[in-house]
C-alpha positions in Angstrom: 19.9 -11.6 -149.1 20.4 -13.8 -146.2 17.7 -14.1 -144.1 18.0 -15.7 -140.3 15.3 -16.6 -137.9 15.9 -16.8 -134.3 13.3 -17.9 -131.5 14.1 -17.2 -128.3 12.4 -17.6 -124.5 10.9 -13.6 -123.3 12.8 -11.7 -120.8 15.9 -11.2 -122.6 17.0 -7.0 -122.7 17.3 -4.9 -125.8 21.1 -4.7 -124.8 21.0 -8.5 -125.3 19.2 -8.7 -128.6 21.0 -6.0 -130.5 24.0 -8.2 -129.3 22.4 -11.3 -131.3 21.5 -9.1 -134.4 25.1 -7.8 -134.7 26.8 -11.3 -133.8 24.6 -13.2 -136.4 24.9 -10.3 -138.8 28.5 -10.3 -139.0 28.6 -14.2 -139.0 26.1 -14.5 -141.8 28.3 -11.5 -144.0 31.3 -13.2 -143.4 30.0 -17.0 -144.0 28.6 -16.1 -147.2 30.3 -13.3 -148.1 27.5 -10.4 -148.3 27.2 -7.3 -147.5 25.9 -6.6 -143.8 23.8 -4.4 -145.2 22.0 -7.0 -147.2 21.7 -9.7 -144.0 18.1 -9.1 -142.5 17.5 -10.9 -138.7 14.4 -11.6 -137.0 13.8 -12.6 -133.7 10.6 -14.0 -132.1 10.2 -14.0 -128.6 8.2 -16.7 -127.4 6.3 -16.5 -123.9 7.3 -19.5 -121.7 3.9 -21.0 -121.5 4.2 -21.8 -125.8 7.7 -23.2 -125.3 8.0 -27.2 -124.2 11.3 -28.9 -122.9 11.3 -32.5 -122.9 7.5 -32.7 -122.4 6.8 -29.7 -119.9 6.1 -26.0 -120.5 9.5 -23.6 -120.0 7.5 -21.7 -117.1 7.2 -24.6 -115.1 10.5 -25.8 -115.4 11.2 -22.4 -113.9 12.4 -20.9 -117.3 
């Protein structure tokens, strides 16, 4: 059962992350050939205070 782990910054819309789940479901199915039923995604949104980019916090590089 493949298993995928995606972090991403808060704020995106439930429009947007149904759009991941489905895009890395069927990408997973077809690169390994199982079943969509069997691929499992979870997503962690992360607040922009916990997230660092090239030494500074995403919130105060206005992310």
């Amino acid at each position: 059962m493949p298993f995928a782990q995606i972090y991403l910054l808060e704020g995106r819309t439930e429009e947007q992350k149904r759009a991941v789940i489905e895009k890395v479901t069927q990408a997973l199915s077809e690169a390994v050939g199982a079943p969509k039923e069997n691929v499992r995604v979870w997503m962690h949104d992360v607040p922009n205070t916990n997230w660092g980019i090239g030494g500074v916090s995403a919130k105060d590089l206005g992310r």
